[in-house]
C-alpha positions as CSV (number, residue, x, y, z in Angstrom):
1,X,89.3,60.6,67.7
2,X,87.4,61.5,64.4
3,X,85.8,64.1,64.3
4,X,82.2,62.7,63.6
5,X,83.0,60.6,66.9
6,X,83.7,63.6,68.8
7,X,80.0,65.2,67.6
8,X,78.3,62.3,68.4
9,X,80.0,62.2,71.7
10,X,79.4,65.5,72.4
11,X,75.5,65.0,71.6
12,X,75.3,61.6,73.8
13,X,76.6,63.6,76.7
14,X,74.4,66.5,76.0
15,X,71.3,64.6,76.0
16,X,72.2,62.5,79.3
17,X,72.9,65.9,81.2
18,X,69.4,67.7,80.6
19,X,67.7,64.2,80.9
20,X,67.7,64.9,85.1
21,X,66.9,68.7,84.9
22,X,63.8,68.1,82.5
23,X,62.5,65.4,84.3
24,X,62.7,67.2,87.6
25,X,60.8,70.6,85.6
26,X,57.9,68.2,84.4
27,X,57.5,66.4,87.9
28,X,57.4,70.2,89.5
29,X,55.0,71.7,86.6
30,X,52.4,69.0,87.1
31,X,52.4,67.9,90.5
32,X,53.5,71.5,91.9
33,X,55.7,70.0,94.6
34,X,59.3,69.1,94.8
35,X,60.6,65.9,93.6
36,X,61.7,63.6,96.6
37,X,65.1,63.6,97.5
38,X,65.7,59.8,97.1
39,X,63.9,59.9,93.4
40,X,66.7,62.9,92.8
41,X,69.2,61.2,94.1
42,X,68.9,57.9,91.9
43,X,68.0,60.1,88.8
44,X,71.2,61.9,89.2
45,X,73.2,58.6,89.9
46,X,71.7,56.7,87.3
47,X,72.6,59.7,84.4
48,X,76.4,59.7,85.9
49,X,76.6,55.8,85.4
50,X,75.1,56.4,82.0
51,X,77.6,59.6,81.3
52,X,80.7,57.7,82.3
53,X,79.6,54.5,80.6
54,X,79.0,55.8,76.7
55,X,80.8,59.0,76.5
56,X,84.7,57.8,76.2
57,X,87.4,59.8,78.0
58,X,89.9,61.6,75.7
59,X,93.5,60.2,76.6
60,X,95.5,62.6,74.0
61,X,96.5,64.4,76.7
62,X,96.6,63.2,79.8
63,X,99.9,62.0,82.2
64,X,99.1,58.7,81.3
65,X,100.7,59.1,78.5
66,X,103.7,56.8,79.7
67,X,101.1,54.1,80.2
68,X,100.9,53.8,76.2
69,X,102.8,50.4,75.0
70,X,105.7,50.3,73.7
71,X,106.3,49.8,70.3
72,X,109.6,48.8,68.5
73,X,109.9,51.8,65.7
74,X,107.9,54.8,65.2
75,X,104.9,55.1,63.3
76,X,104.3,58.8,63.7
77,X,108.5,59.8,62.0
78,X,110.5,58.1,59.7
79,X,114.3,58.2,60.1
80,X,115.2,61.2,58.3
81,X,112.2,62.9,60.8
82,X,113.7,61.1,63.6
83,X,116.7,62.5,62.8
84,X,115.2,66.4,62.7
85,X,113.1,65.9,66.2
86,X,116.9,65.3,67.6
87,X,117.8,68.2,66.3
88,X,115.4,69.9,67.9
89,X,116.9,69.6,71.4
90,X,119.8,71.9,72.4
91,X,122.5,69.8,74.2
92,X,122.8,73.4,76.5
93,X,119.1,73.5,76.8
94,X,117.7,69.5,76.9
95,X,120.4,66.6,77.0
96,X,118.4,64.7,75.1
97,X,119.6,60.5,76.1
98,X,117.1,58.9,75.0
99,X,113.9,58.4,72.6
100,X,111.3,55.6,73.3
101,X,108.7,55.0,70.9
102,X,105.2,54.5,72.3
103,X,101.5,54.2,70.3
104,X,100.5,57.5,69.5
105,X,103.8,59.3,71.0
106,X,107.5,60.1,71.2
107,X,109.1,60.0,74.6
108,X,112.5,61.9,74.7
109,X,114.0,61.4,78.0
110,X,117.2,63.9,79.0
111,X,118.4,66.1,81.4
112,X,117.1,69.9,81.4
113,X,120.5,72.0,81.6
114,X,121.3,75.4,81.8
115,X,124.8,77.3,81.1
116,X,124.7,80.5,83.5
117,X,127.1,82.1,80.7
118,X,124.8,85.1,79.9
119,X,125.2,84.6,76.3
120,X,123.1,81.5,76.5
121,X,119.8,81.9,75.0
122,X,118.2,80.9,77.8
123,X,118.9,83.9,79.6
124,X,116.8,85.9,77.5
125,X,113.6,84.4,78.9
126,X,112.5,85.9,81.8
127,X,111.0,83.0,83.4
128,X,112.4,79.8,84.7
129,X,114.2,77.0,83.4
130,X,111.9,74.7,82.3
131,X,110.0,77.5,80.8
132,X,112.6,78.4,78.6
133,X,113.8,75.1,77.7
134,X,109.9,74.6,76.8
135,X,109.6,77.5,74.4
136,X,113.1,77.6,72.7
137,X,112.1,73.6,71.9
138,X,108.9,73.9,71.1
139,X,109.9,76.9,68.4
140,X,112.2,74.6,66.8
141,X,109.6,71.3,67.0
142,X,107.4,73.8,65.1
143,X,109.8,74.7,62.6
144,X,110.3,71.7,61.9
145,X,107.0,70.3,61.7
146,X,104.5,73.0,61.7
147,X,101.3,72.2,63.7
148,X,101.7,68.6,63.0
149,X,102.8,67.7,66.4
150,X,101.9,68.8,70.3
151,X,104.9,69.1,72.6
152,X,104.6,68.2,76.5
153,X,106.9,68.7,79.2
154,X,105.8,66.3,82.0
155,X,107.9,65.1,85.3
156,X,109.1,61.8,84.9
157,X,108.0,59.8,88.0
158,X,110.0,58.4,89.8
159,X,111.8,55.0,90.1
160,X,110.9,52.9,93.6
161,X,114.1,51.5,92.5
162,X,116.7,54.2,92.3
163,X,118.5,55.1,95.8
164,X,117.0,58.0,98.1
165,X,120.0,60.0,97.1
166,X,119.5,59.7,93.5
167,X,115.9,60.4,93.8
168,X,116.5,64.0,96.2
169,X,119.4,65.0,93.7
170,X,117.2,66.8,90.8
171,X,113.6,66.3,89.3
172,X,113.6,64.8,85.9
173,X,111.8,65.7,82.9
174,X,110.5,64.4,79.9
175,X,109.1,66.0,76.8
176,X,106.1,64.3,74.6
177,X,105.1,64.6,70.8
178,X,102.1,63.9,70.0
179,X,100.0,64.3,66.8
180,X,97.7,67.4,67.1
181,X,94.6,66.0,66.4
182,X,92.8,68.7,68.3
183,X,93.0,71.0,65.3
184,X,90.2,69.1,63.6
185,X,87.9,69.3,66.7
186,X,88.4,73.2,67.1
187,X,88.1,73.7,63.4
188,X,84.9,71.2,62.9
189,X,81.4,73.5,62.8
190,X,79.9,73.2,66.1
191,X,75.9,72.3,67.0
192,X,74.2,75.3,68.6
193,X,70.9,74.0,68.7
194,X,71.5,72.7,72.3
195,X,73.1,76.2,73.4
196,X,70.0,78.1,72.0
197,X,67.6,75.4,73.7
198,X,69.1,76.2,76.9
199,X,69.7,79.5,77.1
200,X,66.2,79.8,76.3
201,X,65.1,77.6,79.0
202,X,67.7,79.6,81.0
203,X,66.5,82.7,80.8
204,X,62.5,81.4,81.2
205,X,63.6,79.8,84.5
206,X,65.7,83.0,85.9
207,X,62.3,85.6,84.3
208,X,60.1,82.6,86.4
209,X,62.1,82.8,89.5
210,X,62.1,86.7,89.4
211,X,58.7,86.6,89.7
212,X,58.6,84.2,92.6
213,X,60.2,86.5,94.2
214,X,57.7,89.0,94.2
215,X,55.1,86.6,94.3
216,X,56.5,83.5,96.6
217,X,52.8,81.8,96.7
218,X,52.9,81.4,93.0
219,X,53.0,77.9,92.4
220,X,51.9,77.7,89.0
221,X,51.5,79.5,86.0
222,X,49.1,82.3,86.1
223,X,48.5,85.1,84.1
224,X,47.5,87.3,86.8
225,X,50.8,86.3,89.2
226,X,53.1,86.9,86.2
227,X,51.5,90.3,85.0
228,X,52.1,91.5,89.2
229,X,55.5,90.3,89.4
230,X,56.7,91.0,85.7
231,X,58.7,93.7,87.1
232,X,60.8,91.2,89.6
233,X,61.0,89.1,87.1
234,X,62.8,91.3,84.9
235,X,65.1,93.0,87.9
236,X,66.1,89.6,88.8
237,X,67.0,88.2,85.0
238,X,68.6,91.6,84.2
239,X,70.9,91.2,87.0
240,X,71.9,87.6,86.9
241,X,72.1,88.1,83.0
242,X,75.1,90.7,83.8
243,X,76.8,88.6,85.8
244,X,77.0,85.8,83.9
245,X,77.6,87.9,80.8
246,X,80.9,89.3,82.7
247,X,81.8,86.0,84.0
248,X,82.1,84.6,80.6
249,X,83.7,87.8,78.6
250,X,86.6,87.5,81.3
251,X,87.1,84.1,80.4
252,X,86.9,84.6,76.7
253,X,89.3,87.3,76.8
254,X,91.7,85.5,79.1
255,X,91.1,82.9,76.4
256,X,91.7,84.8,73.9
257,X,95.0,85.9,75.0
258,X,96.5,82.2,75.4
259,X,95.1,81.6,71.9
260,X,93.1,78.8,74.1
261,X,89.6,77.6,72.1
262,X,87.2,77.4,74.0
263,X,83.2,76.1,72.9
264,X,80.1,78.4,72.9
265,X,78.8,78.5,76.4
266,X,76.3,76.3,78.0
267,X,73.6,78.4,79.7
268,X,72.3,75.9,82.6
269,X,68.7,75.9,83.4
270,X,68.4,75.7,87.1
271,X,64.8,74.9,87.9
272,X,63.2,75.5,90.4
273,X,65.3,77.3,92.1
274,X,68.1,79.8,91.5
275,X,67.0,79.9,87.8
276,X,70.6,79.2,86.5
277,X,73.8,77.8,87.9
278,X,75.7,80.2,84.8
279,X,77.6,79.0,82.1
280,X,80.0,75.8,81.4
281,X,82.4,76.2,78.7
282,X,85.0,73.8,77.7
283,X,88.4,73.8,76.4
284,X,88.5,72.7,73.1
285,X,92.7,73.0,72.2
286,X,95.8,72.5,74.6
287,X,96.3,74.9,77.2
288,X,99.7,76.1,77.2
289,X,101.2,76.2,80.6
290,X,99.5,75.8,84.2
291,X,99.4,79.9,84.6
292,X,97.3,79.9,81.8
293,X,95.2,77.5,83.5
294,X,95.4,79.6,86.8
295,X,94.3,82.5,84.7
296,X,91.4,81.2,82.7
297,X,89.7,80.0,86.3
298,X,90.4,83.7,87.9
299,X,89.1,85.4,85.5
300,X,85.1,85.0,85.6
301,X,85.1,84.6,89.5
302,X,87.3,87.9,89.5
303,X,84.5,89.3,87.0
304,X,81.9,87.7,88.7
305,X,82.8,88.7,92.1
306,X,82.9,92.4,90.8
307,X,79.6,92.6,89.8
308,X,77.6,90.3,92.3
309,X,78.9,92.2,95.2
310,X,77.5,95.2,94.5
311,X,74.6,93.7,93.0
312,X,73.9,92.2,96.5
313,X,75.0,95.4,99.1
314,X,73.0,97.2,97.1
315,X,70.0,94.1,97.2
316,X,70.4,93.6,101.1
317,X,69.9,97.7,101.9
318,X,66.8,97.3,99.5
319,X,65.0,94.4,101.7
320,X,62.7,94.8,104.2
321,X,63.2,92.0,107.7
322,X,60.6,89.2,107.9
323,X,59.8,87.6,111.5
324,X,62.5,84.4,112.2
325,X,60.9,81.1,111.2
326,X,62.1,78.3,109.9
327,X,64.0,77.9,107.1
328,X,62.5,75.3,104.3
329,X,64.8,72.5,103.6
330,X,65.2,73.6,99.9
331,X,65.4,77.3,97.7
332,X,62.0,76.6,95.7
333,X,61.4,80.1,96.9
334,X,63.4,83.1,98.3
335,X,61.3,83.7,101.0
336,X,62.4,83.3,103.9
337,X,65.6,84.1,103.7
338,X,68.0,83.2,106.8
339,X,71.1,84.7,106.6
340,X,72.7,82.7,108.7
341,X,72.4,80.2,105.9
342,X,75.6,81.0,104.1
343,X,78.8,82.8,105.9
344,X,79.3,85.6,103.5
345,X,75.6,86.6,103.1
346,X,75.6,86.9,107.0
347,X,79.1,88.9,106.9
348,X,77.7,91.1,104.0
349,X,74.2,91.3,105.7
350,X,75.4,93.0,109.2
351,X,77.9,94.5,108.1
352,X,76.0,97.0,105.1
353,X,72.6,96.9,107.3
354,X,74.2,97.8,110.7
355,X,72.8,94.6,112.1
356,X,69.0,94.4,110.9
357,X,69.0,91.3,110.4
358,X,70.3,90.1,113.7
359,X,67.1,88.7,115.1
360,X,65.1,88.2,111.4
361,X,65.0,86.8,107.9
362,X,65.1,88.7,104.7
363,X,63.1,89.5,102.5
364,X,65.4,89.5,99.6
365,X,64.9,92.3,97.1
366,X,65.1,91.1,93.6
367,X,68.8,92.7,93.4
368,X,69.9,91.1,96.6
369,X,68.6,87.6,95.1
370,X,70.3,88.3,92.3
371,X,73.6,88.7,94.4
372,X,73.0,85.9,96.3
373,X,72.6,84.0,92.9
374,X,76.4,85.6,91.8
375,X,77.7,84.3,94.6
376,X,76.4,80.5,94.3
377,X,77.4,80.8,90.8
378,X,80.8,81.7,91.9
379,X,81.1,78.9,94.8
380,X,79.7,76.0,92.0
381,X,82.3,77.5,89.6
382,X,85.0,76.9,92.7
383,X,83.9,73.6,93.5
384,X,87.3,71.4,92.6
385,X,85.9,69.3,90.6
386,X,86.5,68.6,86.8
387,X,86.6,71.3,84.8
388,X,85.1,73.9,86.7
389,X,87.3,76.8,87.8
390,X,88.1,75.7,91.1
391,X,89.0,72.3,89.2
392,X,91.3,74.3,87.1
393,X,92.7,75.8,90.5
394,X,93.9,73.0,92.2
395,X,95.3,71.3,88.5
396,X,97.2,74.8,88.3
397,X,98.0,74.7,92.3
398,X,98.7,71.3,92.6
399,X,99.2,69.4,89.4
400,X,96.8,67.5,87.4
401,X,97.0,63.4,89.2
402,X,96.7,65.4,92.8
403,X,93.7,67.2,90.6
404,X,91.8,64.2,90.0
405,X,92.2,62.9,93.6
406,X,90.7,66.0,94.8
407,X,87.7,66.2,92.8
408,X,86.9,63.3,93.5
409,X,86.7,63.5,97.3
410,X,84.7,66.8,96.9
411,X,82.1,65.3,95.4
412,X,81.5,63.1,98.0
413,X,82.3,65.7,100.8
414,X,79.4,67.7,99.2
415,X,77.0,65.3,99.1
416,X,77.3,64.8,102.8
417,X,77.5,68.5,103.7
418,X,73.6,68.6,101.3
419,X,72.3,65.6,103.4
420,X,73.7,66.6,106.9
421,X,73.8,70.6,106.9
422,X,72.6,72.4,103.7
423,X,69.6,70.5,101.9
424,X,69.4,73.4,99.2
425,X,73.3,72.1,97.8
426,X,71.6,68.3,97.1
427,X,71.0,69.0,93.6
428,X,74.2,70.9,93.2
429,X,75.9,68.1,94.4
430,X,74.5,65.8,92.4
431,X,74.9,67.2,89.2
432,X,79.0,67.3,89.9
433,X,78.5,63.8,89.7
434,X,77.5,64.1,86.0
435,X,81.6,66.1,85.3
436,X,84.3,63.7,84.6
437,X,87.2,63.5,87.3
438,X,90.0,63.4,84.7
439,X,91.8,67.0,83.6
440,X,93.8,67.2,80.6
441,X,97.5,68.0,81.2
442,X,98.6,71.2,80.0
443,X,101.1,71.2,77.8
444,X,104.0,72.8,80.0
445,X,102.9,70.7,83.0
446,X,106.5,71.2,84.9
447,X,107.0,74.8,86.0
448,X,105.3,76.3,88.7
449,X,102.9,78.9,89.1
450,X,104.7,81.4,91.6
451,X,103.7,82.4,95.2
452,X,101.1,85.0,94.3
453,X,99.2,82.8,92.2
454,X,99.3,80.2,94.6
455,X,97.9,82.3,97.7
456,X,95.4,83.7,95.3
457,X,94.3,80.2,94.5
458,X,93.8,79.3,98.0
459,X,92.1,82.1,98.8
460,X,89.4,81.4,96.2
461,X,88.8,78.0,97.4
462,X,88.2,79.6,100.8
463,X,85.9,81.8,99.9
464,X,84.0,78.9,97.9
465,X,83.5,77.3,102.0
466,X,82.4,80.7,103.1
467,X,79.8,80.8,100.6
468,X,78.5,77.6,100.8
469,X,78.7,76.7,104.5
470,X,75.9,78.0,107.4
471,X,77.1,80.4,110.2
472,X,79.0,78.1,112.9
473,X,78.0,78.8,116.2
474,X,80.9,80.2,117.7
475,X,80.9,82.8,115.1
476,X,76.9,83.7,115.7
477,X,78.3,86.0,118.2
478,X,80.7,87.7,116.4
479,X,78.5,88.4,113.7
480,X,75.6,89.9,116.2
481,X,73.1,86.9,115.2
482,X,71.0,85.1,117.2
């Protein structure tokens, strides 16, 4: 892809995504109600159909990669290259057998071997086979041609026609060059003017809700509201401006160390309610390895997690109890606040108040809405879809075609938990339509991630559920609530 396709791209899918969310601010700003849920709904549909419709999907790197025709000599080498890239592969290390020639790659299919003689180089790399046989070929594939090339290591699926024996006897891999084109993307000069635009908006949505908070009447713009609730206001932006701050200097750093490119955040507007959902950055060059996957998705809930915590203990011991009533079907305003709404809050409620809120709503502090705004962030960021973190979990978990399947289903999972049991996730839900389904394969897309990673993993996507789903019943009394 050229690089003046990729901008334009890039622009055509910006202006689809905050088509919805400014529609949905001017239909609130002048008729001062919510937008219906059906007019949502078919807004958010329509924008998706639109989304998947003109913005192409990148193929560079994806496991489809084998479904590339066949061609009968190879445009990307000549011989005497041809030659080299054999060269390349150890017979102790890669058997290389064969080498198929396919548009826009070079398929080299052999057997991954390893001598246990502890002279052998791979013995030097503390990690597992296919790791090693990964770098010590990719450090000769750069040698050879410098950054001219990508190398994957990919599974090779297997045959329906081979015998069960042959299939259970040993997984087989295959390694992939491919021209690195990406380097012109990550080195092209990026447009900022939609990143200002919306962190602006952003941070006038988040200072807006802030004051709501004080002032939960407000429903329009008023000097006198604003001027009583400026302090709010600035509590509640202060806060959520911390966490997502942290959230996205863990990533960079994790980034950072993987030499993974990543583009300038995307501050998103989240109006009205919440004030923000965080920030949305994207990968921009070939993650190295599924850890490093793993890693870049642990790192800003990790960071996140560290500071909304707090952020809401410290909220909840702050807020006064309202009388129980009944809890509006969307978050245009704080107030009330049921804490039976979410599992955590209800956890961290009665368990830092000593049980005030058993039989009563909150009325959130500015600091405990900020917390309660962490952890949404946080259970958004873990929804398994695209390339959200808990996206990025399940590719690292799971593998990337098991990835896509997942994502998929969530979506729709969520949209009927929004319309059954938690009408405040509707728009949420909706705007995971507007993410593509399809992950890009990491580079080293073979070895595994280890046990600890995995558990951790899991763990994270359970703690996304506790977030976002209400207080069962049968836990009501475990929890003192009524």
């Amino acid at each position: 892809m050229k690089v003046s396709d990729f901008l334009r791209h890039r622009s055509i899918a910006w202006l689809i995504a905050i088509a919805v969310p400014i529609l949905v601010s001017t239909w609130t700003l002048v008729l001062h109600r919510s937008i219906p849920n059906s007019l949502l709904t078919f807004l958010v549909l329509s924008a998706a159909w639109l989304y998947f419709k003109l913005v192409p999907t990148d193929r560079d790197l994806e496991t489809a990669i084998l479904d590339l025709p066949k061609l009968p000599i190879d445009p990307l080498l000549t011989k005497a290259e041809e030659v080299e890239l054999r060269a390349c592969f150890p017979w102790n290390v890669f058997y290389l057998q064969s080498v198929e020639y396919r548009q826009g790659a070079v398929i080299c299919y052999g057997q991954l071997r390893y001598n246990p003689d502890p002279k052998n180089q791979l013995k030097k790399h503390k990690s597992s086979p296919t790791t090693a046989a990964y770098e010590i070929i990719k450090t000769k594939v750069h040698a050879a041609f410098a950054d001219r090339f990508l190398l994957l290591l990919q599974s090779q699926p297997e045959d329906p026609d081979q015998s069960e024996t042959e299939a259970a006897s040993e997984p087989k891999y295959f390694f992939a060059i491919v021209p690195n084109s990406d380097h012109a993307l990550t080195s092209a000069s990026s447009n900022l003017v939609p990143h200002l635009i919306l962190a602006v908006a952003a941070t006038l949505t988040t200072l807006w809700l802030g004051i709501r908070i004080a002032q939960p009447s407000l429903s329009e713009l008023s000097w006198a509201g604003i001027t009583s609730g400026w302090q709010s206001g600035l509590i509640y932006l202060t806060a959520a401006v911390a966490i997502v701050t942290a959230r996205e200097i863990a990533r960079r750093i994790v980034a950072a160390h993987y030499q993974v490119k990543l583009t300038p955040p995307l501050i998103l507007p989240f109006f009205p309610a919440l004030g923000t959902l965080g920030a949305l950055s994207f990968v921009r060059s070939p993650v190295p390895h599924r850890r490093a996957l793993f890693d870049l998705a642990i790192a800003p809930t990790i960071a996140g997690l560290i500071l909304a915590l707090p952020i809401l203990v410290g909220g909840l011991v702050l807020s006064p109890s309202l009388p129980v009533v009944i809890v509006p079907d969307s978050i245009d305003s704080f107030l009330p606040f049921d804490p039976k709404i979410s599992i955590s809050i209800a956890l961290v409620a009665q368990i830092v108040t000593l049980g005030r809120f058993s039989n009563s709503s909150i009325d959130l502090h500015p600091l405990a809405a900020a917390g309660w705004l962490g952890l949404v962030i946080t259970a958004v960021g873990l929804m398994p879809v695209g390339n959200l973190e808990g996206g990025q979990f399940v590719h690292a978990i799971f593998g990337q075609k098991l990835a896509v399947s997942v994502g998929k289903v969530s979506r729709l999972l969520l949209l009927m938990l929004a319309f059954l049991i938690q009408p405040w996730l509707l728009s949420i839900a909706l705007g995971l339509f507007l993410l593509k389904s399809h992950r890009q394969a990491t580079l080293d897309e073979v070895t595994e991630l280890g046990m600890s990673r995995d558990i951790i993993g899991l763990v994270m996507l359970v703690l996304m559920l506790a977030i976002v789903l209400p207080v069962p019943k049968f836990l009501m009394p475990l929890l003192s609530l009524n």
